[in-house]
C-alpha positions as YAML, in Angstrom:
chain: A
units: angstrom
residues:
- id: 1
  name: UNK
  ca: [-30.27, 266.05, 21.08]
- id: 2
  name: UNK
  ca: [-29.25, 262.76, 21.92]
- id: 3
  name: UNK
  ca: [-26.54, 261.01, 19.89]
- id: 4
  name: UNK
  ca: [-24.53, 257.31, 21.00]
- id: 5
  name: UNK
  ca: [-22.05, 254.88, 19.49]
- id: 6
  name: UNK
  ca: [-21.04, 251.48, 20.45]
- id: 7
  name: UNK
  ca: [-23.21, 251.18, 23.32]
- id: 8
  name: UNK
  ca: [-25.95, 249.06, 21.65]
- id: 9
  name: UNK
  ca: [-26.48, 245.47, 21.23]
- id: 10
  name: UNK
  ca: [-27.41, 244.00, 18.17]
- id: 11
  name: UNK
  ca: [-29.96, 241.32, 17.44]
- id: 12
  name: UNK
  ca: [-29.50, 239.26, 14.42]
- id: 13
  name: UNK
  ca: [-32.85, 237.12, 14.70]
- id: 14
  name: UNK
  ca: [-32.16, 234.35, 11.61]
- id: 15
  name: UNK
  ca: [-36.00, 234.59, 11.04]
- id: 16
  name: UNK
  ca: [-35.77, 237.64, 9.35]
- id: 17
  name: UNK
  ca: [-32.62, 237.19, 7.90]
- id: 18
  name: UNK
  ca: [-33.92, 234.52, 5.78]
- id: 19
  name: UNK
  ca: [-36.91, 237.06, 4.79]
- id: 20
  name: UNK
  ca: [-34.19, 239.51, 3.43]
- id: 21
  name: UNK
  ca: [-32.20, 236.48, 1.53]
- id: 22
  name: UNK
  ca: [-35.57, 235.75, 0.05]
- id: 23
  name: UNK
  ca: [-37.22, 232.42, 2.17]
- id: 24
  name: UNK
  ca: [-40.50, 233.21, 1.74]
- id: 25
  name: UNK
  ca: [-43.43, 231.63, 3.82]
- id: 26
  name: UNK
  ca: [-40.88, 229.49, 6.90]
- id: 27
  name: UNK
  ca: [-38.78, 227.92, 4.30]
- id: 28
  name: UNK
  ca: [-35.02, 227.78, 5.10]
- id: 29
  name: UNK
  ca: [-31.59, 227.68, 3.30]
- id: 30
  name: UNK
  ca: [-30.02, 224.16, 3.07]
- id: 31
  name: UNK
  ca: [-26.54, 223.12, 2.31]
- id: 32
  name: UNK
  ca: [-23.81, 225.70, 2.58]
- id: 33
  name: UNK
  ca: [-26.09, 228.60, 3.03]
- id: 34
  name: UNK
  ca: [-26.67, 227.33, 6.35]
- id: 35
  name: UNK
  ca: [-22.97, 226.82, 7.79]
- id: 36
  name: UNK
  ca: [-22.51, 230.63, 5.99]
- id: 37
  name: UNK
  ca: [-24.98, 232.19, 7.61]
- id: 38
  name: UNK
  ca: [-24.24, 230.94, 11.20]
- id: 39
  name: UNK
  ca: [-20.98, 231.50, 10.56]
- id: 40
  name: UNK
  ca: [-21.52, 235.56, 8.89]
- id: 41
  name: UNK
  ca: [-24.09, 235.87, 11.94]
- id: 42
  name: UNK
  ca: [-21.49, 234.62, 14.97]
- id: 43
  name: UNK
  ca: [-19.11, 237.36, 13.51]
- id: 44
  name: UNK
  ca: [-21.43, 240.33, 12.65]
- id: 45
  name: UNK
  ca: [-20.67, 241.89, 16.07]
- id: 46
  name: UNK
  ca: [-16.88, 243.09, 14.62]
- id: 47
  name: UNK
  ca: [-18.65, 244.65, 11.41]
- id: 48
  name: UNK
  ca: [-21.03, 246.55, 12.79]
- id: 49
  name: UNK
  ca: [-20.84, 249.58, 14.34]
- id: 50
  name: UNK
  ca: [-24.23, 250.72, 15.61]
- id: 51
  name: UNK
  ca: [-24.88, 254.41, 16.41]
- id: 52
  name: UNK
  ca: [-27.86, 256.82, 17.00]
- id: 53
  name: UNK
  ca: [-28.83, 260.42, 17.47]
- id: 54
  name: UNK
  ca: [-32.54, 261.80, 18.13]
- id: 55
  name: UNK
  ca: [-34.38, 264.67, 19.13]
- id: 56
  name: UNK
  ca: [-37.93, 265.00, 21.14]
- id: 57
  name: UNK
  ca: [-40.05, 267.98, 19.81]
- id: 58
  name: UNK
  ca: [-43.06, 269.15, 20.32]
- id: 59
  name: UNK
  ca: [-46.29, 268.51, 17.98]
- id: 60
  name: UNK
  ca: [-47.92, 271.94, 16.39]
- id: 61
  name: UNK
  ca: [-50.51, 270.74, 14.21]
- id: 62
  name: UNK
  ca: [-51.94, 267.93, 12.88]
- id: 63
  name: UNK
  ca: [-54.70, 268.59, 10.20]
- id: 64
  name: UNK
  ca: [-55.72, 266.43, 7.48]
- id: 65
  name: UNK
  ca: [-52.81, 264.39, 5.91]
- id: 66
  name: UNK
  ca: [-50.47, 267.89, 7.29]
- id: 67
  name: UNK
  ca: [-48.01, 267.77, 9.99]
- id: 68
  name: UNK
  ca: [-46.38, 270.47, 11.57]
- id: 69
  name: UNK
  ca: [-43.32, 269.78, 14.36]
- id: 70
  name: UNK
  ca: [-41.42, 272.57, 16.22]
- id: 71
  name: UNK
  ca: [-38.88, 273.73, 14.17]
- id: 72
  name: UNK
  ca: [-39.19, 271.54, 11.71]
- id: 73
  name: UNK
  ca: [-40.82, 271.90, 7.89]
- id: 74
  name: UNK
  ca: [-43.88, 270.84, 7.59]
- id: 75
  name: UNK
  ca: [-44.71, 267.32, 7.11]
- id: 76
  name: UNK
  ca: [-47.56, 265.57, 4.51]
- id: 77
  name: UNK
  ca: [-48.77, 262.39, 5.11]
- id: 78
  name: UNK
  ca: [-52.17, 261.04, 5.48]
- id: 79
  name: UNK
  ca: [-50.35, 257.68, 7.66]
- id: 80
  name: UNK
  ca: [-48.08, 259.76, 9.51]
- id: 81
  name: UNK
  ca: [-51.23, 262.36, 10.31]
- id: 82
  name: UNK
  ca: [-53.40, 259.19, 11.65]
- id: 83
  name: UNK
  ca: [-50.33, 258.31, 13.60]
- id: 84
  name: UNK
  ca: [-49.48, 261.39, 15.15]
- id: 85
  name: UNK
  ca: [-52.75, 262.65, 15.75]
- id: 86
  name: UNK
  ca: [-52.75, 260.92, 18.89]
- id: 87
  name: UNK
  ca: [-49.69, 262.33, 20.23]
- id: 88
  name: UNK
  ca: [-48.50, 265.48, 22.26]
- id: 89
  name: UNK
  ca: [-44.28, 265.37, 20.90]
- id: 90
  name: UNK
  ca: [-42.59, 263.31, 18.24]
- id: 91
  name: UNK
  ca: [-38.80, 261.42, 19.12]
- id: 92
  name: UNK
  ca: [-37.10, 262.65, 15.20]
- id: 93
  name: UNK
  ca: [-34.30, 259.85, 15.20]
- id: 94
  name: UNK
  ca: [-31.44, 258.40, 12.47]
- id: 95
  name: UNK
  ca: [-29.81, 255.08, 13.01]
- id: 96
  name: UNK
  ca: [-26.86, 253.51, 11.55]
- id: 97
  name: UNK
  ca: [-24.26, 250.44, 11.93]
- id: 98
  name: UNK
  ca: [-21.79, 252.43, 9.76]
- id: 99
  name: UNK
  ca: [-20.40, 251.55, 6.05]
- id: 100
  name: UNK
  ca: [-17.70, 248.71, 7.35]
- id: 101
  name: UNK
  ca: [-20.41, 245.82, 6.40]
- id: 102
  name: UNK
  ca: [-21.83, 247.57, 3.18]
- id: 103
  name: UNK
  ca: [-18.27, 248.09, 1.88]
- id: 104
  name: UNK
  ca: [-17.42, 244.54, 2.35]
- id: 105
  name: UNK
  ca: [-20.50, 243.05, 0.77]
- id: 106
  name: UNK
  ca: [-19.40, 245.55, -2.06]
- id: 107
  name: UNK
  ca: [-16.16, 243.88, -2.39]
- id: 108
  name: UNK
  ca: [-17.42, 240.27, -2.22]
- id: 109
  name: UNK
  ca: [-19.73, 240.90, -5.40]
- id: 110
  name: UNK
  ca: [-16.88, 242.24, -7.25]
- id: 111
  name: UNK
  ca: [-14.99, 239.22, -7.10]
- id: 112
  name: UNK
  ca: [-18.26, 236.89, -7.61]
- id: 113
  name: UNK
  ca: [-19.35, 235.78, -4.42]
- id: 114
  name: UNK
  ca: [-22.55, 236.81, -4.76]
- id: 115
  name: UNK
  ca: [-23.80, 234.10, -2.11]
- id: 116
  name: UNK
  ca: [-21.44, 235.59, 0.70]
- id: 117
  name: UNK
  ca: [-22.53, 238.73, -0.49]
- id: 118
  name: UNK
  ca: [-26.26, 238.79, 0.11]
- id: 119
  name: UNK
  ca: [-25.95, 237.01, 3.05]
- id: 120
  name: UNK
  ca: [-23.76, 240.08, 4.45]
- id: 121
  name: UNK
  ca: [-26.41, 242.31, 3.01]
- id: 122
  name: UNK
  ca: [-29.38, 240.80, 4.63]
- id: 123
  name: UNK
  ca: [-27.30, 240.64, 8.37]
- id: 124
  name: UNK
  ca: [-27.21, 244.61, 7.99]
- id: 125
  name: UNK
  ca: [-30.68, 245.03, 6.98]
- id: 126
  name: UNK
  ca: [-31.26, 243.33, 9.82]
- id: 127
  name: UNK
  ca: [-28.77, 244.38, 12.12]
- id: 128
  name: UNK
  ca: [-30.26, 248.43, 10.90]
- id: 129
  name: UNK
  ca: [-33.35, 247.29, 12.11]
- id: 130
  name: UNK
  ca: [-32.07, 246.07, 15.56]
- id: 131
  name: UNK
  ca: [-30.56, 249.10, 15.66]
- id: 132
  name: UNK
  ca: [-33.56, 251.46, 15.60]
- id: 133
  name: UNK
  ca: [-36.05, 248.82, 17.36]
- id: 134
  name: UNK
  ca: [-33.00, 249.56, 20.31]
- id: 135
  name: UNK
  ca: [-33.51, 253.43, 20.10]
- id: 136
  name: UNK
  ca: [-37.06, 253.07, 20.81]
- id: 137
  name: UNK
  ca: [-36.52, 251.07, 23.56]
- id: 138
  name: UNK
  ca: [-34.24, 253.39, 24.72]
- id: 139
  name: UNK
  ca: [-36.57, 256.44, 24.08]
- id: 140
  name: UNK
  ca: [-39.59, 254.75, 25.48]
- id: 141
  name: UNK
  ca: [-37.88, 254.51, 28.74]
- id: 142
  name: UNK
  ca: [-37.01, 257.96, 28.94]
- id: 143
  name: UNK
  ca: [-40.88, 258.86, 28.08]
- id: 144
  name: UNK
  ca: [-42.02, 256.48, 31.17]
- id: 145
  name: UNK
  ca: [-40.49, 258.75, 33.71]
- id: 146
  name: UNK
  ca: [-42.99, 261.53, 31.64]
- id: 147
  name: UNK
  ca: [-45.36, 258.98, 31.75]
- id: 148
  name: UNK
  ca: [-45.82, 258.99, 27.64]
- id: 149
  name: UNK
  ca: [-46.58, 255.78, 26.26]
- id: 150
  name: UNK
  ca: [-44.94, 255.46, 22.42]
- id: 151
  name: UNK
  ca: [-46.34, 254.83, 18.96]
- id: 152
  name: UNK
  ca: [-44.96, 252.68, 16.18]
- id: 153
  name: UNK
  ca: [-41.81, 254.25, 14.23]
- id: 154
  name: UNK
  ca: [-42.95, 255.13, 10.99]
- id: 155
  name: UNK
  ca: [-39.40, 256.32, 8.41]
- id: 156
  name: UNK
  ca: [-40.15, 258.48, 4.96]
- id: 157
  name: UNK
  ca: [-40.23, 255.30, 2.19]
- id: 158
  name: UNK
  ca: [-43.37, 253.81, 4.20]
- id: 159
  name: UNK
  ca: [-47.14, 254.00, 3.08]
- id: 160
  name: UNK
  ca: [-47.83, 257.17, 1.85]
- id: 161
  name: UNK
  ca: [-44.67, 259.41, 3.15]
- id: 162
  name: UNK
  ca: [-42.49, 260.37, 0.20]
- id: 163
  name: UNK
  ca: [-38.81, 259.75, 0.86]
- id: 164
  name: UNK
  ca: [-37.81, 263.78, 0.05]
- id: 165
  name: UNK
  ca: [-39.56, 264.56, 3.26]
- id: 166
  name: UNK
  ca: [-35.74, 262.75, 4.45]
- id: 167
  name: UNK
  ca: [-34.45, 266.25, 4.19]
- id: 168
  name: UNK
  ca: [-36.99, 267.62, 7.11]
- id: 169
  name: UNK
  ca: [-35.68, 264.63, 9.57]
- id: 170
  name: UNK
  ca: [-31.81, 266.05, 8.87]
- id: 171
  name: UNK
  ca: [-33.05, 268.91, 9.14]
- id: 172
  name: UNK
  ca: [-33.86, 267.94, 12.97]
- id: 173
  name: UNK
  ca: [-31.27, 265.74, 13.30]
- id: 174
  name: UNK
  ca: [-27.53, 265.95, 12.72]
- id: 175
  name: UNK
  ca: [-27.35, 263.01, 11.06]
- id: 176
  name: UNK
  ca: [-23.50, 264.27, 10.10]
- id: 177
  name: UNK
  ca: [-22.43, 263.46, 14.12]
- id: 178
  name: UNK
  ca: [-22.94, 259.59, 13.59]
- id: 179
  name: UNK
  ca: [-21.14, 259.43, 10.09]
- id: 180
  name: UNK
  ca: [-24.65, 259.45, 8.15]
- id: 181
  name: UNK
  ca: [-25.73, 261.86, 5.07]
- id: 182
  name: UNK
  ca: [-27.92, 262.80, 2.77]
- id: 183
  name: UNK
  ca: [-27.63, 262.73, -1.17]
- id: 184
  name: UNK
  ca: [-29.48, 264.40, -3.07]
- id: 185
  name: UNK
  ca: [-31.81, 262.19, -4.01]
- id: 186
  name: UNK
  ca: [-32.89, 261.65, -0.35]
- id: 187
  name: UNK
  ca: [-30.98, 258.42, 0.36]
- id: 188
  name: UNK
  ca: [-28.89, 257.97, 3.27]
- id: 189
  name: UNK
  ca: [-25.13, 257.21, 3.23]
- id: 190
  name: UNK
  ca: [-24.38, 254.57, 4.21]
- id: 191
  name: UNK
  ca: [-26.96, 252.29, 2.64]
- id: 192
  name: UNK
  ca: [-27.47, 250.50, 6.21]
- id: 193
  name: UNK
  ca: [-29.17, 253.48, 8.11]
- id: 194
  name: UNK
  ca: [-32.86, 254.32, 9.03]
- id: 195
  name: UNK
  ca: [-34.07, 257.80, 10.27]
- id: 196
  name: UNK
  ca: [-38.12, 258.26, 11.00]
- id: 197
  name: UNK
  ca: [-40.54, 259.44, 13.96]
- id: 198
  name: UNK
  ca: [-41.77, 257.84, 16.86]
- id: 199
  name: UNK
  ca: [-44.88, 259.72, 18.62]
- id: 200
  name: UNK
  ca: [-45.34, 260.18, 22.57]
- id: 201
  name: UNK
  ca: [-49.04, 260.28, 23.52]
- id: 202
  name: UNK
  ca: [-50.82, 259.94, 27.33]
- id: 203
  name: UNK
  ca: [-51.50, 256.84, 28.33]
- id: 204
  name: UNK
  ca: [-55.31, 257.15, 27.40]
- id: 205
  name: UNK
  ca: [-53.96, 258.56, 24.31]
- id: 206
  name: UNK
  ca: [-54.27, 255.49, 22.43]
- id: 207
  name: UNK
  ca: [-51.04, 256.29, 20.96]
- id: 208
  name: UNK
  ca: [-49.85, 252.90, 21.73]
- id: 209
  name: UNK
  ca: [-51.93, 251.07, 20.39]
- id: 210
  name: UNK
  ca: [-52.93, 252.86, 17.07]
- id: 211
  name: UNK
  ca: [-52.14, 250.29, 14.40]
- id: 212
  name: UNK
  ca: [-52.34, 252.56, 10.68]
- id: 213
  name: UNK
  ca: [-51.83, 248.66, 8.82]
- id: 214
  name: UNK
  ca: [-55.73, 248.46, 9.61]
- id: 215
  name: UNK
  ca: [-56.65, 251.16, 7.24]
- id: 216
  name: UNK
  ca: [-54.39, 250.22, 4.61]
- id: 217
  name: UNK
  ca: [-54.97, 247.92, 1.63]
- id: 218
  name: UNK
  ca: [-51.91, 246.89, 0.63]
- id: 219
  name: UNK
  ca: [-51.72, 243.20, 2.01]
- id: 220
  name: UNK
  ca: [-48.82, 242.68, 0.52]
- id: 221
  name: UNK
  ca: [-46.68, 244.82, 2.60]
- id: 222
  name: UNK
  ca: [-43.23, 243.63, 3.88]
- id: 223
  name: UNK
  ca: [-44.26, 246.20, 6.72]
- id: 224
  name: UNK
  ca: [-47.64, 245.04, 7.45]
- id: 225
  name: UNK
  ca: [-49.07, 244.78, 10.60]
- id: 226
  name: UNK
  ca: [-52.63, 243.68, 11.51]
...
């Protein structure tokens, strides 16, 4: 298991902030929303406080849309199956930047600043995102020297993997050792955290370059890739 704090850098790239504040199609706040955001985004670094924890383990089965990890329960997914079915291990990871951010957007809607407030909200969506883009950086370099090449991340919530299969990645990760938990309804606490799986493949594996967004038919997925 490998857990850190404070030792990543977060990128707040305004292109997808405006996404998450609801600019659709390149169009761009005007007015005050501009001067807030630049002003939210030069000071997100002292509200977030990014940390990580994964594990590598090896790949059992894959059959159909079922996937079973070492030590872990048993997975079902027809995506996750296409992605994984390429792959020798799977990197079982949870990301966070901590509740600071959330609680303060919390308090700015409670006294009516509802502007301020989303544009706090979308910074930690995307500062989250940073965050576990920076972990699989940081586990694709410690494949190389293994010389696995890395799939996409795919988290329970996407395509066809039901959120309660949350419970098998806690189950593989201590998500309790960077501050994050469980309910029981299989969201995380704090709002602003992402857990999922990465596969590790051979380089003639194809696991790099397997793209599931091709077989899907949902177009109008926030996720999509193509």
């Amino acid at each position: 298991m490998t857990s850190a704090t404070q030792d990543i850098e977060v990128d707040i790239d305004k292109s997808e902030l405006y996404k998450y504040m609801g600019y659709e199609n390149g169009s761009k706040p005007r007015g005050r929303a501009v001067s807030l955001i630049d002003e939210y985004t030069e000071n997100a670094p002292s509200l977030i406080q990014p940390s990580y924890s994964y594990t590598v383990k090896d790949i059992e089965l894959v059959h159909g849309s079922l996937v079973v990890v070492e030590d872990m329960a048993a997975l079902q997914s027809k995506t996750l199956a296409g992605l994984l079915e390429h792959c020798e291990k799977v990197a079982v990871f949870i990301a966070t930047i901590d509740d600071y951010l959330e609680n303060m957007s919390k308090r700015l809607v409670k006294n009516g600043l509802m502007l301020q407030a989303s544009c706090l909200d979308a910074i930690g969506s995307v500062a989250v995102q940073s965050v576990a883009d920076s972990v699989r950086d940081r586990i694709e370099r410690v494949a190389s020297r293994e010389y696995l090449v890395l799939s996409r991340r795919l988290s329970p919530g996407w395509c066809d993997w039901d959120t309660e299969q949350q419970r098998a990645i806690f189950q593989a990760v201590d998500g309790g050792s960077i501050g994050v938990r469980l309910t029981d309804g299989c969201l995380m606490i704090p709002q602003k955290s992402v857990s999922g799986i990465i596969g590790l493949g051979t380089p003639d594996s194809g696991a790099d370059t397997y793209n599931p967004c091709k077989k899907c038919d949902k177009t109008d997925c926030p996720e999509r890739i193509v």
